[in-house]
C-alpha positions in Angstrom: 125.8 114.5 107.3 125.2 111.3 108.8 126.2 110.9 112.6 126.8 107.4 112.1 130.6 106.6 111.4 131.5 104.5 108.3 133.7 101.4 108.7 136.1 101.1 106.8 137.4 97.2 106.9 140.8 97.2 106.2 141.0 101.0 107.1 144.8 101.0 107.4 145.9 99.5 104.6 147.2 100.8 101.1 143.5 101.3 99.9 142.1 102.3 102.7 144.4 104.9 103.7 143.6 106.6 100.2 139.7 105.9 100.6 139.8 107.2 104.2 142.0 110.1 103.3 139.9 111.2 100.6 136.6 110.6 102.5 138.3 112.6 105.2 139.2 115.7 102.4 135.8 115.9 101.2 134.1 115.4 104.5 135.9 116.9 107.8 133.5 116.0 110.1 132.7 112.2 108.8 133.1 109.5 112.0 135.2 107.1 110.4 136.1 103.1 111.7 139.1 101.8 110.8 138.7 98.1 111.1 142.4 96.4 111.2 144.7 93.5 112.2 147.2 95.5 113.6 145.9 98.1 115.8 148.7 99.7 116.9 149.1 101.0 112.7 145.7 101.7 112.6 145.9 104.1 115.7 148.7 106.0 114.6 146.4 106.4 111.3 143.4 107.5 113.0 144.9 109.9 115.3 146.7 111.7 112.2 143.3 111.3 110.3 141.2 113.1 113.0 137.6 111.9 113.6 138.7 108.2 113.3 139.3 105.4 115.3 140.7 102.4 115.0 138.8 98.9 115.9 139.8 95.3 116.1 137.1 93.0 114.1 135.9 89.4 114.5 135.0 88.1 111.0 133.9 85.1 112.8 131.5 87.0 114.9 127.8 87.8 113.7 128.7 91.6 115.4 132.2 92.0 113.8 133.0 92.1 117.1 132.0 95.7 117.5 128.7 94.7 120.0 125.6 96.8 119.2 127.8 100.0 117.9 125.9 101.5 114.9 127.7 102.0 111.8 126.5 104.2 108.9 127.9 101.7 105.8 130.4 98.9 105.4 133.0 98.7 102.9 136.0 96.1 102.8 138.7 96.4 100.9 139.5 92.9 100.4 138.6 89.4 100.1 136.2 88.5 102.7 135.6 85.2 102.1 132.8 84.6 104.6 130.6 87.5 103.7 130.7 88.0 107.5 130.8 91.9 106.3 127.6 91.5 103.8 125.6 89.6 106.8 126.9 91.8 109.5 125.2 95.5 106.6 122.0 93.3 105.8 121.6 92.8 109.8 121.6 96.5 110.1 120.2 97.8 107.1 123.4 99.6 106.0 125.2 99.8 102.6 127.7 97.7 102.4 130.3 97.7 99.7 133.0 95.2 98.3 136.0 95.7 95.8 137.5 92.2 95.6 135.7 89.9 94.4 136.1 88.4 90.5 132.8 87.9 88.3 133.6 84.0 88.9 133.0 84.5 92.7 130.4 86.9 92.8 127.2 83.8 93.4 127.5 83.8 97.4 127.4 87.9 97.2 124.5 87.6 94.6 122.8 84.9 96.7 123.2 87.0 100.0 121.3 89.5 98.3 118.5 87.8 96.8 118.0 86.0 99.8 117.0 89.6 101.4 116.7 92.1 98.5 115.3 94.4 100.9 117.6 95.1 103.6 120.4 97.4 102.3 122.2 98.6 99.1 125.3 96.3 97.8 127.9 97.2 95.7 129.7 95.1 93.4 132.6 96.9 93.2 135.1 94.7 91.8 135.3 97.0 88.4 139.3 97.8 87.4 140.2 100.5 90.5 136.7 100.6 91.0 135.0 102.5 88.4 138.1 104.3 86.5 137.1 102.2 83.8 133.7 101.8 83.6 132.6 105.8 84.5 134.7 106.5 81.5 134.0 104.3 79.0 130.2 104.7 79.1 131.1 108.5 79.0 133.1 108.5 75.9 130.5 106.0 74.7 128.0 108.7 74.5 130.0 109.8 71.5 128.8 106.4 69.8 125.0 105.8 68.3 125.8 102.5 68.5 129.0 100.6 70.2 130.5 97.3 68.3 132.9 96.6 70.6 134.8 97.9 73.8 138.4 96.7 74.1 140.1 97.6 77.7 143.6 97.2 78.5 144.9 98.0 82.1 148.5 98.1 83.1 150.2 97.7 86.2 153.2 98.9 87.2 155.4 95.7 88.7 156.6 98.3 91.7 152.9 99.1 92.2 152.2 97.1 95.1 150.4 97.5 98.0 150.2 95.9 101.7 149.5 92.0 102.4 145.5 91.5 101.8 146.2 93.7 98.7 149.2 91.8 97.6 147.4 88.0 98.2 144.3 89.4 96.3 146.5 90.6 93.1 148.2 86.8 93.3 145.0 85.5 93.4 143.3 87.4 90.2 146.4 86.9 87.9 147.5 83.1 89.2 144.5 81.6 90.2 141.3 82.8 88.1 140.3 79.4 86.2 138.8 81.6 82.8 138.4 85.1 82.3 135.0 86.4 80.5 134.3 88.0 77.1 131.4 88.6 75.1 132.0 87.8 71.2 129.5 88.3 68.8 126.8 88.8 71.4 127.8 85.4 73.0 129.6 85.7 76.6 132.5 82.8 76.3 135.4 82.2 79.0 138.4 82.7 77.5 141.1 80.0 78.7 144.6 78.8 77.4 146.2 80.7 74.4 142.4 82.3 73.9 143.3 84.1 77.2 146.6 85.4 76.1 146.9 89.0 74.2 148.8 92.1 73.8 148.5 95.2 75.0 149.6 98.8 73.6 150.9 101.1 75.9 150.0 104.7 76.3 153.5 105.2 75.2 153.0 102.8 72.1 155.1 99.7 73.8 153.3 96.5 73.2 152.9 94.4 75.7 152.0 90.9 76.8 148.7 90.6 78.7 146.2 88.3 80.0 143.0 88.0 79.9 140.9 89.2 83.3 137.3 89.0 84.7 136.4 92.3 86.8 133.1 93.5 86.7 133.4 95.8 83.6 133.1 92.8 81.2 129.4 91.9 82.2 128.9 96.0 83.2 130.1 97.5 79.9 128.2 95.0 77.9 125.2 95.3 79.5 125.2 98.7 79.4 126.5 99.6 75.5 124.8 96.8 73.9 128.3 96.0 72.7 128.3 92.1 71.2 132.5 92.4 71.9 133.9 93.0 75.2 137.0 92.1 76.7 139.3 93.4 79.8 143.1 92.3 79.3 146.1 92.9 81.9 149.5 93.5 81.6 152.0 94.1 84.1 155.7 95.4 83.9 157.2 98.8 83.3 154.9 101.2 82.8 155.0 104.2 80.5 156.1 106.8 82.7 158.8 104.3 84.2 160.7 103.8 80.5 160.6 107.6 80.5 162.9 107.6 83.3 159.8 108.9 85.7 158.2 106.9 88.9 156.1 104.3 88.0 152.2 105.0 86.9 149.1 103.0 86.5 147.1 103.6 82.8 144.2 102.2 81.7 143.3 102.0 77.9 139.8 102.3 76.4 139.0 101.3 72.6 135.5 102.2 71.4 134.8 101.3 67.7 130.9 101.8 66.4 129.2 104.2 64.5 128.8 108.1 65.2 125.3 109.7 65.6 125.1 110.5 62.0 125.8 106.8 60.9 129.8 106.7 60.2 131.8 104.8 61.6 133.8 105.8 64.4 136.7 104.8 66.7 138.1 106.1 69.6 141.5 105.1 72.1 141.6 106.7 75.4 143.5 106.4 78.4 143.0 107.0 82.1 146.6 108.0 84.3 147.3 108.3 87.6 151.0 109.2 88.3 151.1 107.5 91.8 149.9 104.3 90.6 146.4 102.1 91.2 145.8 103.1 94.5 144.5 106.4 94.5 142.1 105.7 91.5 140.9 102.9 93.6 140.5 105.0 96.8 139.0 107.6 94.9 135.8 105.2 93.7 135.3 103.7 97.3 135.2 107.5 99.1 132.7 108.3 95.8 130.5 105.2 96.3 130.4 106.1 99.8 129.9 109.6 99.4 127.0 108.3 97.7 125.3 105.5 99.2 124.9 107.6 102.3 123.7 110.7 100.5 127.0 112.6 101.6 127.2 114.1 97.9 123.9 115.8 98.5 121.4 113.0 96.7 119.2 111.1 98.2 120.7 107.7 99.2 119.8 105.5 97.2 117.3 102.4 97.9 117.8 98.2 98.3 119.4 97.0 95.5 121.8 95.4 93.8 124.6 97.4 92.2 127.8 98.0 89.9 129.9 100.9 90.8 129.3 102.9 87.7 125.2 102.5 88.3 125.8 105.0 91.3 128.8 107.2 90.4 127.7 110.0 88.3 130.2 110.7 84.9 130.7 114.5 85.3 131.5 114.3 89.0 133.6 111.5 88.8 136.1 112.5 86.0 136.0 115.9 87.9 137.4 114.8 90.9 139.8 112.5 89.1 141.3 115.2 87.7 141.4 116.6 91.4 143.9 113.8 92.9 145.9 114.2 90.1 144.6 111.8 87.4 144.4 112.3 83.6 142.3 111.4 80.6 143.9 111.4 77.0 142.5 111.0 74.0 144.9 108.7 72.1 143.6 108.4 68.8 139.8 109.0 66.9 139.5 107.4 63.2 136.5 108.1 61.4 135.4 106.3 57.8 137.2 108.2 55.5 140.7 106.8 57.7 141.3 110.6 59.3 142.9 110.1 62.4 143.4 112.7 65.3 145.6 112.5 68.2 145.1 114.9 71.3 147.8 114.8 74.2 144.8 115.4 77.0 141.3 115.5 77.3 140.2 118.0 79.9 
């Protein structure tokens, strides 16, 4: 257990009240920071948290405005335009982690860690709910010999909205993202104009408008599968469980086509559910990344480096506590060659 306490910037909001509440399940004793605006919130958070304490930060200030207290990793849980967190983990050697930033914006992170490869892990983390998509995919993937292409669809629910920095990043990915990327026959393209328009199926089989979105899972799922077509579409509006007459949910789907191991062609649709929405899916894959960049999970931390959330988050672990905070995995549909198709209700 390390004794230094982790900050948490933005430690009182939405995601980091489900980050820091998880974190605080797993790990009783963990010091946590919570870095925050309004102090008086974030006090009233810490002292029901236990072993926390709220702090006022400086992003303008080389220190964070915390002086020479040691910290045992960073991770904000918005858009910190100034990298003032990056500098401030790379100054101290620390992990630092970030969840905001769009695959169009990640050059000053990328360039903060060439320019001293050395000094500390760094998380990408800007994957859909960091890592709820990725983790999965590559684990149904294993299914596959060989992927041909990974379509993702997220939706999210319009009541599933969080506080201010969350809300101001959410206008800035689906308003203000010039082109969203996609890799087409082995080619990445930006998709832009009526090439970044689609529709999305809902768990529930409603179709759905959507647009096209750059998170990290493009470039990550690509990478990793081989698959020469990727893309990551949006939707937002009434989810599934809300036209049932239920509270609002958040779903991910996941379509996998390729061949099997013995050659045949294959095709798979799953989905990911939370009942309560994006936010515990998201808290859930910064208390994991972490757990594990300071060897809380009982690895080794890992070394320098540069990383994508599902590099670090290990499949079997992950889905299990998934399952834990009350999300779900569904298998939708499998087709094989001969046109068979199966559909399951849950995957457990």
């Amino acid at each position: 257990m390390p004794s230094d306490p982790i900050l948490l910037v933005g430690g009182a909001g939405t995601v980091g009240r489900h980050a820091a509440r998880q974190l605080r399940a797993a790990h009783p004793d963990l010091p946590l920071l919570l870095g925050s605006r309004d102090l008086a919130k974030a006090g009233e958070f810490a002292d029901a948290l236990g072993q926390a304490e709220a702090v006022a930060l400086d992003l303008r200030g080389d220190d964070l405005g915390i002086g020479r207290r040691s910290v045992g990793a960073v991770a904000v849980l918005f858009t910190d335009r100034r990298l003032a967190t990056l500098r401030f983990a790379q100054a101290r050697g620390v992990p630092h982690l970030s969840i905001s930033p769009l695959l169009h914006e990640i050059g000053p992170e990328v360039g903060s860690y060439m320019h001293r490869p050395n000094a500390a892990p760094v998380v990408l983390g800007t994957e859909w709910l960091v890592g709820a998509t990725t983790v999965p995919a590559l684990d149904f993937a294993r299914e596959f010999r060989r992927v041909d292409a990974i379509r993702i669809g997220a939706l999210l629910d319009d009541l599933d909205v969080g506080g201010p920095a969350q809300r101001a990043d959410l206008e800035h990915v689906t308003r203000t993202t010039p082109a969203a990327l996609a890799r087409r026959d082995g080619a990445y393209v930006w998709r832009t104009g009526e090439d970044a328009t689609a529709n999305f199926r809902a768990v529930d089989g409603t179709d759905m408008a959507a647009t096209a979105l750059s998170p990290n899972d493009v470039l990550g799922l690509a990478l990793a599968t081989g698959a020469p077509d990727v893309t990551f579409d949006l939707a937002t509006g009434v989810s599934s469980s809300r036209r049932r007459g239920e509270p609002m949910s958040t779903e991910i789907v996941i379509d996998l086509s390729g061949t099997d191991h013995a050659g045949q062609p294959l095709r798979t649709r799953h989905a990911i559910v939370h009942p309560a929405g994006q936010f515990p899916l998201t808290g859930l894959g910064v208390a994991m990344l972490l757990e594990r960049l300071v060897g809380l999970d009982g690895g080794d931390a890992p070394p320098a480096g540069l990383y994508f959330p599902y590099q670090l988050l290990e499949p079997a672990a992950y889905l299990a506590r998934l399952r834990q905070i009350g999300g779900r995995v569904l298998a939708l549909d499998r087709r094989t060659r001969s046109g068979g198709s199966s559909k399951i209700s849950e995957s457990m």
